[in-house]
TIVEXVEX-258913 format. One record per residue (C-alpha): x, y, z; residue in one letter. Coordinates in steps of 0.02 Angstrom, whole numbers, plus 50000, padded with zeros to 5 digits. Example, Ala and Ser with C-alpha at 12.3 -4.5 7.8 and 13.67 -1.06 7.14 Angstrom:
2
506154977550390a506844994750357s
END
This chain:
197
509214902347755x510914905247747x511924897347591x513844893547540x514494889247399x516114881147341x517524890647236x517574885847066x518284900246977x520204905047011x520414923747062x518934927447152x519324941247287x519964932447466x519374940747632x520464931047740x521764919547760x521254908847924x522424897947990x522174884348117x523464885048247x523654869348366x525034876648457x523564888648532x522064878848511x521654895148409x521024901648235x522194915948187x521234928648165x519814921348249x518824938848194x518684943048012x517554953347911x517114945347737x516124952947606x514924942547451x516034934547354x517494934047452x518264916647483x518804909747652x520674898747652x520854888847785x522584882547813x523204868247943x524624866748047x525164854648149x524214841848259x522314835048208x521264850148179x519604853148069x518364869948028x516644868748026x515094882048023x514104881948180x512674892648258x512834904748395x511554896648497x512224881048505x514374881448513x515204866748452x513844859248347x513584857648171x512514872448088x510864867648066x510624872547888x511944873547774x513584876747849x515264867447805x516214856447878x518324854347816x518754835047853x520174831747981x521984836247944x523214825948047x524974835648026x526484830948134x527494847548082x527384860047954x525814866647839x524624855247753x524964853747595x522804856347557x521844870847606x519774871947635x519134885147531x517434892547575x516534908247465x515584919347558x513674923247493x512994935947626x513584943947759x512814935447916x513684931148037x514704913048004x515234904548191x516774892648172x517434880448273x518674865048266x517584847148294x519264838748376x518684831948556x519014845848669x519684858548552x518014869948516x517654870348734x519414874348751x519124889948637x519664886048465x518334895748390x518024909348268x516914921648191x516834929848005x515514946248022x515124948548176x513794957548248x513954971348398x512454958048471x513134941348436x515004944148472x516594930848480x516664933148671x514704927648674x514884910948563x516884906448672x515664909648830x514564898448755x515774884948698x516614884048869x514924880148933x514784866948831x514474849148895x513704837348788x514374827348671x515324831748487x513884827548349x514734818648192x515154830648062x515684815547922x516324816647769x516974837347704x515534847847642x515344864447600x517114871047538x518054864347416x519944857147479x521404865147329x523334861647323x524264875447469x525314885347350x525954893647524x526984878247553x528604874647481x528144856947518x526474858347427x526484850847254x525184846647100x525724828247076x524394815447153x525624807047249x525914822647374x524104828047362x523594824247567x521694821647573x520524825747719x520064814747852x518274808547890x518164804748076x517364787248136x516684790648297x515624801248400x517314804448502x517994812648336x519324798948317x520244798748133x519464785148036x519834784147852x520424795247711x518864800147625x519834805547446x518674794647317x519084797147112x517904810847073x518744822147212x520374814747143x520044822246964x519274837747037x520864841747126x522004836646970x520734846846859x521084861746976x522694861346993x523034861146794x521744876146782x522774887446914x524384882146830x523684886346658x523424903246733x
END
């Protein structure tokens, strides 16, 4: 059984920056090779787009153990001002794909470590095959969301701080802003820690 854990240290090593394109319905890079301890940053751009672990056998579906899942980021134009961060604990294989209706069959999907079996083109074959139905992801898990300090806009003060969204349906709709007080202090906790730095 596969685990990931959230970043709670500043400076840990990053593999990858991926970024979540909507212009292409695309991760960018959608392969990466990540080594223990390295942390994942997922960054936004514009349109409704989310990241979340799957399994190669089943495309566009929540993992079935562990996994991760980012929330929903609604953006009408530049970078969110909140990135996903996920650290890396072994070096299996870790399937991505966005939950947004449509997106994951239309091949917004991804791999970190890859194997020369169980390749991108394999799981995208897989997710344009897919017909059934999106399974509810809820609320973020997995990864812990942190201020973007690649935006100009992005900015420590609560008021700017842009929260995930939790979808509502099984159609992946945006419901509500799940952003309660404990993830409220987290954030403002973190964000005085990496300015202390």
């Amino acid at each position: 059984m596969r685990t990931l854990s959230v970043l709670v240290t500043a400076g840990a090593a990053m593999a990858a920056t991926i970024r979540i394109d909507a212009l292409n319905l695309a991760f960018v890079p959608n392969v990466t090779t990540a080594s223990v301890g390295d942390v994942l940053e997922f960054h936004f751009l514009p349109n409704n787009h989310s990241v979340a672990m799957g399994d190669f056998e089943d495309p566009c579906q929540p993992a079935k153990s562990g996994g991760f899942f980012s929330g929903y980021y609604a953006l009408n134009s530049g970078e969110a001002d909140n990135v996903f961060r996920v650290t890396v604990n072994d070096t299996d294989p870790i399937w991505l794909y966005c939950t947004k209706l449509g997106h994951c069959k239309n091949g917004m999907v991804g791999v970190v470590n890859p194997t020369t079996e169980r390749t991108l083109e394999g799981y995208l074959a897989g997710a344009r095959a897919f017909n059934g139905t999106l399974t509810e992801a809820g609320a973020a898990f997995g990864g812990i969301t942190v201020p973007n300090t690649d935006t100009s806009s992005a900015s420590s003060t609560a008021a700017s701080m842009t929260a995930p969204m939790s979808s509502s349906t099984s159609t992946s709709s945006v419901g509500t802003a799940e952003f309660t007080w404990k993830t409220f202090l987290f954030s403002m906790f973190l964000a005085l820690a990496i300015s202390s730095i």
